[in-house]
C-alpha positions in Angstrom: 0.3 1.1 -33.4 -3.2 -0.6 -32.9 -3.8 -1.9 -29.2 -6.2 -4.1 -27.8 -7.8 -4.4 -24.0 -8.9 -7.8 -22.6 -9.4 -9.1 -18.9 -7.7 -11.9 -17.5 -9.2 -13.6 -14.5 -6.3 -15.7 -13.3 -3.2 -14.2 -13.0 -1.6 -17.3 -13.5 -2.8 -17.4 -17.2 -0.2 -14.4 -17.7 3.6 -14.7 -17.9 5.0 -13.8 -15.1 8.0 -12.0 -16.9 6.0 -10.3 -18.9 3.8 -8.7 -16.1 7.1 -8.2 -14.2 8.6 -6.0 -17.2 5.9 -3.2 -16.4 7.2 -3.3 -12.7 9.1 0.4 -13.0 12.7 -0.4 -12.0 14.7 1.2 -9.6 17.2 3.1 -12.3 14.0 4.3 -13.8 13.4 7.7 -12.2 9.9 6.3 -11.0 8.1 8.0 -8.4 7.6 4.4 -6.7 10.2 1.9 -8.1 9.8 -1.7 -8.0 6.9 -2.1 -6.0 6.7 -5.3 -4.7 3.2 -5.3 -4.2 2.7 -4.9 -7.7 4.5 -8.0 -8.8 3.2 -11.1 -10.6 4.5 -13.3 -7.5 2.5 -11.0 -4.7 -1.0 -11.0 -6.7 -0.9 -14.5 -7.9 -0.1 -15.3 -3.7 -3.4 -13.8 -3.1 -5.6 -15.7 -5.7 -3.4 -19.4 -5.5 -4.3 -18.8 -1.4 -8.2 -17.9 -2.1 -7.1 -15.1 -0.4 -9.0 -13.2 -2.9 -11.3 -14.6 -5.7 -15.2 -14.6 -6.3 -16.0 -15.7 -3.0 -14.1 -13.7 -0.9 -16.0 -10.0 -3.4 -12.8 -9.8 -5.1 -13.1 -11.3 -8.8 -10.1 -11.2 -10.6 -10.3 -9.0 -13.9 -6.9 -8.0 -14.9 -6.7 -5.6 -17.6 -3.9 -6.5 -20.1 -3.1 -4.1 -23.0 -1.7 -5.5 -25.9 -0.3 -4.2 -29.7 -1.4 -6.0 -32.5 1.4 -8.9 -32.6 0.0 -10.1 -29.1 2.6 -8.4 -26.2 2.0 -7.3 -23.5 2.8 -3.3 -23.5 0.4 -2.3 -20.3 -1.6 -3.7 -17.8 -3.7 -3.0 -14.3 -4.0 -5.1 -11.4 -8.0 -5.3 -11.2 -11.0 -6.7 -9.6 -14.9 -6.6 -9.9 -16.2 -6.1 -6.2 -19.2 -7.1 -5.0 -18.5 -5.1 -1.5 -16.2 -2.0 -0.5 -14.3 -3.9 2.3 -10.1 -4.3 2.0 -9.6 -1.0 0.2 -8.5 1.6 2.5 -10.4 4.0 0.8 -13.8 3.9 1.8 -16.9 4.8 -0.4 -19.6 2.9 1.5 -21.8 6.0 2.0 -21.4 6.3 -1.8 -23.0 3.3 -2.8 -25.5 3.8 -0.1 -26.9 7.5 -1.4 -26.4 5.4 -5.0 -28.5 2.8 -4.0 -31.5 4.8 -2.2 -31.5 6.9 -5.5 -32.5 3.5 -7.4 -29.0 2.9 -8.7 -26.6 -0.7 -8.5 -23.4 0.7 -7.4 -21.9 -3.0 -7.4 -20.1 -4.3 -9.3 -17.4 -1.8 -9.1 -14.2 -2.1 -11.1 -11.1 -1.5 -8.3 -8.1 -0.9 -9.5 -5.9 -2.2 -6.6 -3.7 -4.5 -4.3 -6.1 -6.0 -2.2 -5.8 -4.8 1.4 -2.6 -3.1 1.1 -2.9 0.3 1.3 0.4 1.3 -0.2 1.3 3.7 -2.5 2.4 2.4 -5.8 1.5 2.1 -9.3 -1.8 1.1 -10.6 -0.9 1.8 -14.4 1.8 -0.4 -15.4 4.4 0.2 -18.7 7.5 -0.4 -18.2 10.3 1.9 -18.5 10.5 3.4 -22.5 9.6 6.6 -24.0 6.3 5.6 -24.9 5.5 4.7 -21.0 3.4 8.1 -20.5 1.3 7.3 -24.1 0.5 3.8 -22.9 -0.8 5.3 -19.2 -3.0 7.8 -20.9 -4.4 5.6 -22.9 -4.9 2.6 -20.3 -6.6 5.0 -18.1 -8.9 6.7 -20.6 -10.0 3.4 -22.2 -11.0 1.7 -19.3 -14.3 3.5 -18.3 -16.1 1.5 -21.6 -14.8 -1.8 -20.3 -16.3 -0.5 -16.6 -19.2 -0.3 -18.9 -19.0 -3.4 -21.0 -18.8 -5.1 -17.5 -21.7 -3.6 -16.2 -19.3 -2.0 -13.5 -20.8 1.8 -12.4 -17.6 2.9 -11.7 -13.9 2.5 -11.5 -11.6 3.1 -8.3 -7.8 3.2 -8.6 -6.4 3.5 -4.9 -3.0 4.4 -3.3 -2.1 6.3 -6.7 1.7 7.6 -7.9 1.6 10.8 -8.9 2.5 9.8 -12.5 -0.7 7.6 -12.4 -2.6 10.3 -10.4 -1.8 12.7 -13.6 -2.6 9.9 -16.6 -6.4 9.6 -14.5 -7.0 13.2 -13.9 -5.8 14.0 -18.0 -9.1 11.8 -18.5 -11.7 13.4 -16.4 -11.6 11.0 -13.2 -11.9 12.2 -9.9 -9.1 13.1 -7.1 -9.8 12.0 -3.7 -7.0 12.5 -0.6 -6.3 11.2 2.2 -3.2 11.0 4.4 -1.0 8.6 5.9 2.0 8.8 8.4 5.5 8.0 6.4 9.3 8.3 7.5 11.8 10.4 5.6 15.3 9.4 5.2 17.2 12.9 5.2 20.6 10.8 4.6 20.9 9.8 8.1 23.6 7.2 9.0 22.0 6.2 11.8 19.5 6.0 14.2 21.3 8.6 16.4 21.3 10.6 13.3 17.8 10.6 13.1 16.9 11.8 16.6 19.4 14.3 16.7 16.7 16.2 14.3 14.3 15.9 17.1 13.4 18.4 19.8 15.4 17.3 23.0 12.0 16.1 24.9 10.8 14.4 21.7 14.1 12.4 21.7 13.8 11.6 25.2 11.0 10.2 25.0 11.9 7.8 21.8 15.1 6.5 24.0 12.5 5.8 27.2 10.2 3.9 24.6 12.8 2.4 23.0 14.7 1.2 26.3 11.0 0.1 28.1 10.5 -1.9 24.6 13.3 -4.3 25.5 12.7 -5.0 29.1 11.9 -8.3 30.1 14.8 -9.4 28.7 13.1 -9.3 25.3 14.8 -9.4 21.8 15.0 -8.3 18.4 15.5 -10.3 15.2 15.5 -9.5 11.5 14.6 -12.4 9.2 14.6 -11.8 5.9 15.5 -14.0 2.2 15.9 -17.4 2.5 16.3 -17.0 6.1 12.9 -17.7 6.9 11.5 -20.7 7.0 8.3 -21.9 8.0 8.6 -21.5 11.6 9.1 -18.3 11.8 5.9 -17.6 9.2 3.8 -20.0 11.7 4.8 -17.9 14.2 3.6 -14.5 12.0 0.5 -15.7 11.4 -0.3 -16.4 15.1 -0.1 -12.7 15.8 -1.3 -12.0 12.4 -4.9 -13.7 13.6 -4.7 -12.1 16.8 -4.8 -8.8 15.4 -6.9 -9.5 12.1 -9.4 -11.2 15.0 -9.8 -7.6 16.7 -9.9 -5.3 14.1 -11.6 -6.6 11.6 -13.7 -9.9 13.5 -12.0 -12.3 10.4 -8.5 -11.8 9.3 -8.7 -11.3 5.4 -5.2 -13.1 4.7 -4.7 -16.9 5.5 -1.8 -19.1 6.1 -1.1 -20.4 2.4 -1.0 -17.0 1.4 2.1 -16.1 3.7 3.9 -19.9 2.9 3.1 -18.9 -0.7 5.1 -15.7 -0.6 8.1 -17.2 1.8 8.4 -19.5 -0.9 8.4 -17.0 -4.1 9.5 -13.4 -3.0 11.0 -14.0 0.1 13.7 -11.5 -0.4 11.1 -9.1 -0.9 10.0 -10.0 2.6 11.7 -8.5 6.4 10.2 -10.2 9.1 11.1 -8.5 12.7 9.9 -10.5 15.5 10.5 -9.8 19.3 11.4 -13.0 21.7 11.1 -13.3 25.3 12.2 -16.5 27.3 12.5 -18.9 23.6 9.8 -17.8 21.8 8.4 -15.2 19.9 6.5 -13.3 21.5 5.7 -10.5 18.6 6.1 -9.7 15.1 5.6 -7.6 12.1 5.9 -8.4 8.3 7.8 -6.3 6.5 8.1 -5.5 2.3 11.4 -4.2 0.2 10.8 -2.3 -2.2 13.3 -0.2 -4.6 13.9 2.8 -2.1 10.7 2.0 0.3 10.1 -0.4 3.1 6.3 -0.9 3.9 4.8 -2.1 6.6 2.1 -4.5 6.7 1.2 -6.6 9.3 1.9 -6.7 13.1 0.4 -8.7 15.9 1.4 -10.2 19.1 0.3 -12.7 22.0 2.1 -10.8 24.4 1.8 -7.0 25.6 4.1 -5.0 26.9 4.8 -1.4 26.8 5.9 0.4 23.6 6.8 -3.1 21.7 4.5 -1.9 19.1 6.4 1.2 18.7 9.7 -0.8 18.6 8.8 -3.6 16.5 7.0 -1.4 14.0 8.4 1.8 13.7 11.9 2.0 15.2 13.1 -1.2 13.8 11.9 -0.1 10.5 13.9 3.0 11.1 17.1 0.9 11.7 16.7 -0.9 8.7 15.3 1.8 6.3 19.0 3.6 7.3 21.4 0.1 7.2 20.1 -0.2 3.9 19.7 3.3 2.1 16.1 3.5 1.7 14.3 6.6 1.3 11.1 6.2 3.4 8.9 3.8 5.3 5.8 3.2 4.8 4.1 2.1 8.2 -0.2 1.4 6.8 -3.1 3.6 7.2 -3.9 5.6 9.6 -2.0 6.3 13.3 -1.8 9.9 14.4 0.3 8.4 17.1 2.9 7.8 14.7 3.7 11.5 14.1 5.3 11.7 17.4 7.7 8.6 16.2 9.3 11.2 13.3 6.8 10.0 10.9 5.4 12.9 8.7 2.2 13.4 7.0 1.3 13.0 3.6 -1.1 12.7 1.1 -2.2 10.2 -0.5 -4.5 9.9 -3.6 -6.7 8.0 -5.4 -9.1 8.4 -8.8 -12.5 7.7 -9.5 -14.5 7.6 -12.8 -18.6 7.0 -11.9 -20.2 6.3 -15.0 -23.5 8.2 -13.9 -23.0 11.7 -14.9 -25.7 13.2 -12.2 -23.7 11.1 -9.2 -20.6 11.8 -10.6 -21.4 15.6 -10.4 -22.4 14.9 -6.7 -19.6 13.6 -5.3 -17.2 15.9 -7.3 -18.8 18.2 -5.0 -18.2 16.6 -2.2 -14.6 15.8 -2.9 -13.9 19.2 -4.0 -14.7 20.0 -0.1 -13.1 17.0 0.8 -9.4 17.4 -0.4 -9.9 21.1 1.1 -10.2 19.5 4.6 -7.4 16.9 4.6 -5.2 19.8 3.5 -6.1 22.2 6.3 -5.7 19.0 8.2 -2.9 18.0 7.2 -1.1 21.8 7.0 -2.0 21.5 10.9 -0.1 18.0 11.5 2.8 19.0 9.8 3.0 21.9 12.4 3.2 19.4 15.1 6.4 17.0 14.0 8.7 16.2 16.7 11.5 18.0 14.3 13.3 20.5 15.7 12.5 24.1 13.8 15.0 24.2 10.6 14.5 21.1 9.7 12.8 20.5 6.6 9.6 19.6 5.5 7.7 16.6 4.1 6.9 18.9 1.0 10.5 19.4 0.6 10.9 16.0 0.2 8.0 15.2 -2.4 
């Protein structure tokens, strides 16, 4: 069957049920089922908001595969960017040594959810036995649109390993990294959970989660059509008090948050901490299949280990009520190992159009990868688990 690729710069312009069908599904067998980050709701959140769009560096340019009676059989969530800010995965001394050799390395063509840097997948075709053709050939087809575009290269981020396979079958290159995740070894509940830890480990998880709560400070979940806009106003205060810090400008605004309370708000836990009638704390939550990923946190209060509790432990507790597999708490956070959360790699693939840079940073990945796994071989040696229990490779 004949296909054809075209872009698509509003998601709007797509049918949302459409889109949604390439979403894998949780009784697929997919390595990352229904991704809600993925979903025609969350993406079209970000451009309604102006969240992302041309003036923000992230142009819309969704790549939609179609067979030759017009449906939709594969598609990419994809931007031209102008910069290398929101990814997660950062290539800015790339385009620099591209640049003082004479070369444009924008515009780029990132394939990617814009500032979320979650795992999940990047090539999406449903759930049929031709899903593994249509990957291939989505991802060996789009380095002559990069070029038609005028893009020098092509970055898919947060990968699957299915997707991680279709890019590497056509000559793209693997980059790793690691995050910090939580692995659900059946436990029924949070006791469960620390009764795998060493005895000072789990000490010190109790103290945390004890000091957490003093203050007479307390816990909700909000989730489904449970929230309302309060509770997001009240998000987005702590969501610009920590956007304000790290980044100088919080890259997510207030319509963006309304939009999704409004059109995925089952998809959406919010656990926020109160302390004489207000909220005092929160983080923003995401449900996926057997995942729940953390996102955002902020507050306008400190106090000791709240971050921990709000972030991590809670996520724990629900990850276990509900019977998901893993949580997914953002980039970065060595501290989080001594919370029980594990290390693991995460990948992305590149395709760079010039031959001679391409062969250059091969290189340097190729030294690269070898460092995040010693690195990561030496934080696995330092979980809180007691000896026995087993490891994050076990669980891949």
């Amino acid at each position: 069957m004949a296909f054809r690729l075209r872009l698509e710069t509003e998601i709007s312009k797509i049918d949302q049920a459409a889109w949604n069908r390439l979403v894998p599904l949780p009784s697929s067998g997919s390595d990352d089922p229904d991704n809600p980050f993925v979903r025609h709701e969350f993406l079209a959140a970000l451009e309604a908001s102006g969240s992302v769009g041309h003036k923000t560096g992230w142009t819309p340019a969704h790549v939609l595969m179609e067979d030759d009676t017009g449906a939709l059989v594969a598609a990419a969530p994809a931007y031209l960017k102008s910069h290398s800010m929101g990814e997660y995965v950062f290539d800015h001394a790339w385009a620099e040594a591209y640049e003082r050799a004479g070369g444009r390395y924008y515009p780029k063509l990132q394939l990617a959810v814009p500032f979320t840097p979650a795992t999940g997948p990047r090539l999406l075709v449903g759930d049929h036995e031709h899903a593994q053709e249509h990957r291939e050939a989505l991802a060996q087809t789009l380095p002559n649109l990069a070029q038609k575009l005028g893009a020098s290269s092509i970055h898919a981020t947060f990968l699957t390993d299915s997707d991680k396979q279709a890019f590497l079958k056509a000559d793209y290159l693997e980059r790793n990294d690691k995050q910090f995740h939580w692995i659900n070894e059946n436990y029924q509940s949070f006791d469960d959970f620390l009764a795998a830890l060493s005895s000072r480990k789990r000490k010190l998880i109790k103290r945390e989660r004890r000091d957490a709560l003093k203050n007479e400070i307390t816990i909700e979940h909000v989730t489904g059509h449970a929230i309302t806009s309060q509770h997001m106003d009240s998000f987005f205060e702590f969501y610009l008090d920590t956007g304000g810090r790290k980044w100088g400008r919080p890259y997510l605004n207030r319509a963006f948050f309304e939009r999704l309370r409004e059109t995925m708000a089952e998809r959406i836990l919010l656990i926020l901490a109160r302390r004489d009638g207000r909220y005092i704390a929160g983080a923003i939550n995401f449900i996926g299949g057997r995942t729940l990923y953390g996102r955002n946190w902020g507050c306008i209060e400190d106090h000791p280990f709240l971050h921990f509790e709000v972030c991590y432990y809670q996520a724990i507790d629900f990850a276990i009520a509900h019977g998901l597999t893993r949580v997914e708490a953002g980039a970065q956070g060595e501290h989080k190992l001594a919370r029980g959360y594990r290390p693991v790699t995460t990948s992305s693939a590149h395709y760079i159009l010039d031959p001679h840079f391409s062969d250059a940073v091969a290189a340097y990945l190729q030294q690269e990868r070898a460092a995040v796994a010693e690195l990561t071989d030496e934080l696995s040696d330092m979980t809180p688990f007691r000896r026995g229990q087993s490891s994050v490779e076990e669980q891949e």
